[in-house]
Phi, psi and omega in degrees: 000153189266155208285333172253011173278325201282344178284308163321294181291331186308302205297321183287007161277274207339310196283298141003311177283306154296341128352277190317341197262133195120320178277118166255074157211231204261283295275298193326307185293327179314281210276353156286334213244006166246344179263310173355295174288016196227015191305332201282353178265348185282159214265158151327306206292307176297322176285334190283336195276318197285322189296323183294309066084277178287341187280327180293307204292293207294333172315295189277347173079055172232032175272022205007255189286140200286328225230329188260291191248001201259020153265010194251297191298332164290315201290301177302335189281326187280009175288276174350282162323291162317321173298291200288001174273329173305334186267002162264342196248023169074000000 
C-alpha cells in the first residue's frame, strides 16, 4: 500500500473500531477480524490510538457482557499490545 492509502486504512480502522464500542453484537468480531491481518500495516500513532481506545472502553465498563463479549475485546487489545512489542523489540 502506498503511505497515504495505509494512512487511510489506519483512520478508517480507528473509525471502524470506535463503531464497535460498546455494541453487543457480531459487528466487534467482524471488524477485528478484518483489521487484523493488516495490523503491521497500521502506523504507531494508530495502534497507539487503538490500544488507548480499549483502556477508555475497560475503564468506562463498555466492553459489554462480561462472559461474551469483553473477552473478544481483551484478545484485540492484546493483538495490538503485540504488534507494537514486535516493532520495539525488531
Amino acid at each position: 500500500m502506498s503511505r497515504l492509502l495505509n494512512d487511510d486504512f489506519g483512520t478508517l480502522a480507528i473509525c471502524a473500531i470506535r463503531y464497535c464500542h460498546g455494541r453487543q453484537t457480531y459487528m466487534p468480531e467482524l471488524v477485528q477480524g478484518i483489521i487484523r491481518p493488516h495490523l503491521q500495516e497500521l502506523s504507531d500513532s494508530n495502534l497507539t490510538v487503538m490500544i488507548e481506545d480499549c483502556d477508555f472502553q475497560e475503564r468506562m465498563h463498555l466492553y459489554g457482557d462480561e462472559r461474551i463479549d469483553k473477552p473478544g475485546w481483551l484478545k484485540w487489545k492484546a493483538d495490538l499490545i503485540a504488534e507494537r512489542k514486535r516493532r520495539t523489540d525488531g
